[in-house]
Wavefront OBJ file of the C-alpha trace (Angstrom):
o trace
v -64.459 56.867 -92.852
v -62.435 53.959 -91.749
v -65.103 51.288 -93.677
v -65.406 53.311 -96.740
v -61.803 52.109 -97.784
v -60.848 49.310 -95.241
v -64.391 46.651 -95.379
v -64.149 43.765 -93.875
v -65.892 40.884 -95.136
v -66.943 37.704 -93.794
v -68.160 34.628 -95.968
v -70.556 32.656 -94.027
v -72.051 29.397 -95.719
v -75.648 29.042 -95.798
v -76.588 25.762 -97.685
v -73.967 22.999 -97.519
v -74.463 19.600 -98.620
v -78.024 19.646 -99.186
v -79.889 17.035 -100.692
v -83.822 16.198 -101.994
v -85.791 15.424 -104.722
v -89.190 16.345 -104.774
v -91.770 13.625 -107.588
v -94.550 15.718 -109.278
v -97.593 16.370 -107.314
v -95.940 16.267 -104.068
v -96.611 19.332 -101.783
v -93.215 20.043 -99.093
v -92.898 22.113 -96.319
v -89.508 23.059 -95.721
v -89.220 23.500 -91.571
v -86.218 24.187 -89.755
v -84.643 26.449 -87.212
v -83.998 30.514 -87.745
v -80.485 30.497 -90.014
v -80.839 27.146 -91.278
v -80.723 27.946 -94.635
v -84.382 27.351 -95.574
v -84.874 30.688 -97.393
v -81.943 30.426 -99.052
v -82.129 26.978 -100.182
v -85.673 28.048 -101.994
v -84.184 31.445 -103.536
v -81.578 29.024 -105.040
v -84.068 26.790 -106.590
v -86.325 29.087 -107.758
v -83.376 30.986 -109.766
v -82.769 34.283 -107.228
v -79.457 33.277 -105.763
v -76.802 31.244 -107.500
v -75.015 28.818 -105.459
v -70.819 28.389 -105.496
v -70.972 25.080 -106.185
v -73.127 22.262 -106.876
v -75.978 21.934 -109.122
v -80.002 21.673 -108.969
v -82.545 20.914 -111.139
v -86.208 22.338 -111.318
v -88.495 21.367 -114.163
v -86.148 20.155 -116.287
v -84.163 23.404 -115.980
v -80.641 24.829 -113.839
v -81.801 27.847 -111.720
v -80.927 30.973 -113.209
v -79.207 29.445 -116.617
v -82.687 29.434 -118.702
v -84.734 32.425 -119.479
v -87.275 33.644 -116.464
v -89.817 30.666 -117.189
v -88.032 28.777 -114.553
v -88.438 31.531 -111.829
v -92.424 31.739 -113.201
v -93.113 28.385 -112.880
v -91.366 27.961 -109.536
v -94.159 28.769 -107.148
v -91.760 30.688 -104.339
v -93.298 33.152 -101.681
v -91.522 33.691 -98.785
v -93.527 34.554 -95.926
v -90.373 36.658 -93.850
v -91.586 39.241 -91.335
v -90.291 42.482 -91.190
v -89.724 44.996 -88.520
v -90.849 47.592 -91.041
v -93.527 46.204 -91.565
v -93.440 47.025 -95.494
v -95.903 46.399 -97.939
v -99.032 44.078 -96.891
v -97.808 40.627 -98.363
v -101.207 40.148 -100.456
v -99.515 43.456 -102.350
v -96.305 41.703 -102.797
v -97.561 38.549 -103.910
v -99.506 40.869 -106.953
v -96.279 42.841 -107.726
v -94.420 39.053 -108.178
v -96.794 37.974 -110.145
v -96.548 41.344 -112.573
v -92.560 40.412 -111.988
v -92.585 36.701 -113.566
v -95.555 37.372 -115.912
v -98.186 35.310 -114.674
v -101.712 36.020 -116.058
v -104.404 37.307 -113.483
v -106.534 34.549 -114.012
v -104.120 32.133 -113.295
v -102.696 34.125 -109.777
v -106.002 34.306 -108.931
v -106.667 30.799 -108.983
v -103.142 29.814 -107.256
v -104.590 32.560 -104.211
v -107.759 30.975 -103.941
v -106.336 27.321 -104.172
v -103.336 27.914 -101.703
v -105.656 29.930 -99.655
v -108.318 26.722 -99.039
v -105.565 23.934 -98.852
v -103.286 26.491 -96.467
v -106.491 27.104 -94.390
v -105.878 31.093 -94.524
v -107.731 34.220 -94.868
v -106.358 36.866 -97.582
v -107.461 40.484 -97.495
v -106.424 41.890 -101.144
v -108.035 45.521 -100.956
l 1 2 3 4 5 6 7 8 9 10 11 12 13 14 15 16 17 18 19 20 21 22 23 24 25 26 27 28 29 30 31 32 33 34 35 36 37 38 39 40 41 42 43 44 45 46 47 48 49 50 51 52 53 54 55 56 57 58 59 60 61 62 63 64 65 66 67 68 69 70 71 72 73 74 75 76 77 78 79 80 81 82 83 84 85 86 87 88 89 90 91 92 93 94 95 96 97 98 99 100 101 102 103 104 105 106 107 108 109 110 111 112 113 114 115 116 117 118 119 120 121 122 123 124 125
């Protein structure tokens, strides 16, 4: 009962003073240890977190400050396990794609060309 009226909270800082640019065309991987702040350096970008200060830039646009087009043409997919085990991730990947509105054709494609260049198998039945 004690935490329903006395929660403590802690603020821990996940990103701080991070800086990159990325030219068009390049392909990044984004490596670093468990807790780094990988994950949510790429949820900022791509418009799912907001940070407390400081400001980004993804195709032309602020995360988060223009309509959903920025989170549809930021191709994010994080890959995080789960002790759940949850949803197969080919299922996931589908139900973001319904999400940000991207056409069938053109997941599709993305699958098939991240699949070849990643050197991966996909099961999606």
């Amino acid at each position: 009962m004690r935490g329903l009226f006395h929660r403590k909270y802690e603020q821990t800082v996940a990103v701080n003073e991070v800086s990159f640019s990325i030219g068009e065309g390049e392909l990044v991987g984004f490596l670093g240890p468990n807790g780094a702040g990988k994950t949510t350096t790429l949820k900022m970008l791509s418009g799912l977190l907001y940070p407390t200060r400081g400001a980004a830039r993804v195709l032309g646009y602020v995360p988060g400050s223009a309509t959903t087009a920025t989170a549809a043409n930021s191709p994010f997919c994080s890959a995080r396990k789960t002790s759940s085990g949850g949803p197969p991730r080919p299922r996931v990947l589908e139900l973001n794609s319904k999400i940000y509105g991207i056409a069938p054709d053109v997941f599709a494609r993305t699958v098939a060309e991240l699949t070849e260049m990643l050197a991966v198998r996909t099961s999606w039945t």
